[in-house]
N, C-alpha and C positions, 0 to 999 in steps of 0.2 A: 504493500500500500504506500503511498504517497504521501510525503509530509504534509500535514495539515497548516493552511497560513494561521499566524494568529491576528486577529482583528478581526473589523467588522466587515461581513460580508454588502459590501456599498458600490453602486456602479451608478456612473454616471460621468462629465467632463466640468472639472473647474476649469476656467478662464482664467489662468493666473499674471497679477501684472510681476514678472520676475524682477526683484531689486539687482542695481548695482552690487559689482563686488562679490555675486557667486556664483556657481558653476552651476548649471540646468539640474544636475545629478541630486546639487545639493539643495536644492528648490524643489524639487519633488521628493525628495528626502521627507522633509520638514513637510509638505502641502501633506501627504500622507500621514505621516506621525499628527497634525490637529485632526485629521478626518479619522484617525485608528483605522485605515483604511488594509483590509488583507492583500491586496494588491493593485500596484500604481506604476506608472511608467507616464513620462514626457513623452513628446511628440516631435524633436526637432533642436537640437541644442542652441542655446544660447550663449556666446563667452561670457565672460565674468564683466566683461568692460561693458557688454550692454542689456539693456533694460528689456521688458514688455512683454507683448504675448505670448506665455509659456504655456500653450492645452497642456494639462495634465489628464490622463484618463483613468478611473477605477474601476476594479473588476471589471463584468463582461464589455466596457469601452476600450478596453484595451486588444481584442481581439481588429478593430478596427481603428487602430492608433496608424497604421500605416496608411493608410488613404488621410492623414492630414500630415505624415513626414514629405507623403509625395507631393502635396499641394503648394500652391504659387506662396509667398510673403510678399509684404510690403515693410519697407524701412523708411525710416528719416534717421539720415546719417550727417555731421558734418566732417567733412575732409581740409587740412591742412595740407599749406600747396607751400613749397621750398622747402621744405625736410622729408626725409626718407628715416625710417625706421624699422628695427630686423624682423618686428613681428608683421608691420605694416599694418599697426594699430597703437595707441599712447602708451601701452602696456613696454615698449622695446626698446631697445637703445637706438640713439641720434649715431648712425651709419653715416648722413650724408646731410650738408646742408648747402643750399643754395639761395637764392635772391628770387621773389616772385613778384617783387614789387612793381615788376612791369607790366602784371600782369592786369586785363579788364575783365570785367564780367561780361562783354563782348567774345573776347579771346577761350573762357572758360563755356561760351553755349555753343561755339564755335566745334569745336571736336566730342562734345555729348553723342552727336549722332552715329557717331564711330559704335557707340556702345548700345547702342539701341537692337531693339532685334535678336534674333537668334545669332551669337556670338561665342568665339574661341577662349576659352578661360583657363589659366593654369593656377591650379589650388595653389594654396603658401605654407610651406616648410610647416610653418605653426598653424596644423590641423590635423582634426583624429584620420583623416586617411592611412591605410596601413601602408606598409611597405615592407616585405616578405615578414608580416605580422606584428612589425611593429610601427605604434602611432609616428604620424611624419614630424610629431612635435618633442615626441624624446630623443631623436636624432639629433633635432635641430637645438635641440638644449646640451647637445653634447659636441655640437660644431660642425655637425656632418651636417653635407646638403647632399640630396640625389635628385634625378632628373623628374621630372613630371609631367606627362603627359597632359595635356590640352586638352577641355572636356568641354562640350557642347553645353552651353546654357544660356536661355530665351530671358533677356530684359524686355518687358513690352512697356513699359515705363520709366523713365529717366528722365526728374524736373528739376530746374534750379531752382530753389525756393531764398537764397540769398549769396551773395556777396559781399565779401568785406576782404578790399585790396589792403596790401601791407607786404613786406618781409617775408612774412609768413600770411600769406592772401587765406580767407577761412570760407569754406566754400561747405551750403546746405543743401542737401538732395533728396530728393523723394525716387523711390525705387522699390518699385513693384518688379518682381522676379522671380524665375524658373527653381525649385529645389536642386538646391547641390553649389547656389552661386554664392560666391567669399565676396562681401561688400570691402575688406580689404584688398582683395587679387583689383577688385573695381576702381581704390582708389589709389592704388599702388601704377594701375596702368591707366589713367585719369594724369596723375600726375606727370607719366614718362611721358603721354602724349604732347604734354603741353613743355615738356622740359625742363620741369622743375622740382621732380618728384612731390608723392604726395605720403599721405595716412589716415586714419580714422581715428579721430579725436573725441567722438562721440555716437553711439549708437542706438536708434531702439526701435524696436520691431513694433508694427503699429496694425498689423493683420498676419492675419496665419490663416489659410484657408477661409472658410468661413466668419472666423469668429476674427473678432475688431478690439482696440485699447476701449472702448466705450463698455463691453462687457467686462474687462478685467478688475479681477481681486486682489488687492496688495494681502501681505501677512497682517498690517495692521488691523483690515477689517476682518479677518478670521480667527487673530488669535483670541480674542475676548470671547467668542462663541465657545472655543475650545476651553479657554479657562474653568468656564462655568458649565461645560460641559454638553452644553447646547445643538446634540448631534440632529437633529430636526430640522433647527435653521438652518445648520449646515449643508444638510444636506439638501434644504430647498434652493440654495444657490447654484446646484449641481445642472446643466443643462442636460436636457435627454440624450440618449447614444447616438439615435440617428442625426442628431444637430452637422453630426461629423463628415455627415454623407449625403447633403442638400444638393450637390452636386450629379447625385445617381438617381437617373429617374426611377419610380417609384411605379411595383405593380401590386396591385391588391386582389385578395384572395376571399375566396371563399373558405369552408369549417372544413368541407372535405379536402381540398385540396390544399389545404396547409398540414392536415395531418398527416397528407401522402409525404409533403415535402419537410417533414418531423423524421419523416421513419427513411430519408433519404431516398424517395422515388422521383422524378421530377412528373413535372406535370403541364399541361396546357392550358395556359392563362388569357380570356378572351379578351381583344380589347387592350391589349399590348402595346407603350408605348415604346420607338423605335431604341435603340442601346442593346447594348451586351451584355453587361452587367447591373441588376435591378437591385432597389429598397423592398425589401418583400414584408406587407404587412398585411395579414389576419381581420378579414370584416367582422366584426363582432357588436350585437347589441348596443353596448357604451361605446363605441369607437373604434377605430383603426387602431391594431395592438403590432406595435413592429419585431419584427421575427428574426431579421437578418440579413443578410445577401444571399444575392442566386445570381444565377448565370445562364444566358442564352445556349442553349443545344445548336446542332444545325437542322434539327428538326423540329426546330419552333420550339418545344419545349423549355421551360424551367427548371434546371438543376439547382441542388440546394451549395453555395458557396462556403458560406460561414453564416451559422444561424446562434443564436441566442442559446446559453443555457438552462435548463427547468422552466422550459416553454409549455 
């Protein structure tokens, strides 16, 4: 048998606003430990150097934590333009410094379009990508660099939100982006383009898939809940599983054919709207009761993908 978690058996997605100064790991560390939560997982790391929307998912929302690591962000970052730094964020040491003072906020909306669109990006030493299994950032803490391969990632958003010429010209951005894309790699080669290197001086994720900073929780407004032990409210803060998956269109079901699709038969669902992959949820007297994911057959059918458990 299987070790038993201990805590509360609680499922649902906090909307966390992650603070400055800690690792994603240790943010859902702690959002679990107020909720007694049996099990909890992040959806998407954040470094330590930035803030914002950190989904956390509990129990059965974690079965579907991946369909929000693979979804778009949006950031608001500022970048410093005449220094370069090893991390290629404020966290690094000053590598290189130059003069940007010549630089306009003309000159800086001038080469944005370079980066717009499906674009060539090379990860930065300081990131958990492996490298014959080990993170690229415990190399880089030991002096090594190795090579890295260019990886395809879609900015469909790239806005200047301010300027401020100087020495060090400070430069604010709005960036909406593909999973997998380094807002450092972005201002590191932001910088090169313009010739005066750059880095990220500030960061915060302002969307994560569906969910926005307008729904996030700091630790301030959860720990007093916990204090007093107020697992109720807490857990009324929790948004439903499917919140995750607004994005997958949605087929609903009859008694019997959700039971075929319980006991893993698929089934033909009338009235199908077009996709591959569906929200499958249960018609029932009080409501639409949501079941899981399925998946399109090539003969029209419904296969059951990942479904809920003690459905």
């Amino acid at each position: 048998m299987g070790r038993r978690r201990k805590g509360r058996e609680v499922s649902g997605i906090l909307v966390l606003d992650k603070p400055l100064e800690r690792s994603s790991n240790s943010a859902m560390i702690v959002a679990r430990a107020i909720y007694k939560a049996a099990k909890a997982g992040h959806t998407g790391a954040l470094d330590p150097l930035a803030s914002g929307v950190l989904p956390i998912c509990f129990g059965e929302a974690t079965k579907f934590s991946q369909y929000l690591l693979d979804a778009d962000k949006v950031y608001r970052t500022t970048v410093v333009l005449g220094e370069q730094r090893s991390t290629g964020d404020a966290e690094g040491k000053v590598v290189a410094i130059l003069d940007a003072s010549r630089l306009s906020e003309a000159d800086v909306e001038a080469v944005l379009p370079d980066f717009r669109g499906e674009i060539l990006q090379v990860p930065p030493m300081h990131s958990a990508l492996k490298k014959d299994g080990k993170p690229l950032y415990e190399l880089a803490r030991k002096g090594v660099e190795v090579e890295r391969e260019a990886r395809p990632v879609t900015i469909s958003c790239l806005e200047l939100e301010g300027f401020r010429p100087g020495a060090r010209a400070e430069v604010d951005l709005l960036v909406h982006c593909s999973k997998g894309t380094y807002i450092r790699s972005l201002a590191e080669d932001i910088g090169a383009a313009l010739a005066v290197g750059g880095y990220v001086s500030a960061l915060r994720r302002v969307q994560a898939g569906p969910f926005d900073e307008s729904q996030a929780l700091d630790f301030e407004a959860l720990q007093p809940l916990r204090d007093r032990e107020a697992f109720d409210e807490l857990d009324a803060l929790l948004l439903p599983l499917d919140t995750a998956l607004s994005h997958i269109p949605a087929a609903r079901l009859g008694e019997v054919a959700a039971g075929f699709l319980r006991n893993g038969q698929a089934v033909f669902v009338p009235q199908l709207p077009s996709g591959e992959l569906f929200r499958l949820y249960e018609t029932t007297p009080s409501g639409p009761v949501f079941m899981g994911l399925g998946e399109l057959l090539a003969d029209g059918r419904i296969t059951p993908r990942r479904l809920l458990a003690n459905m």
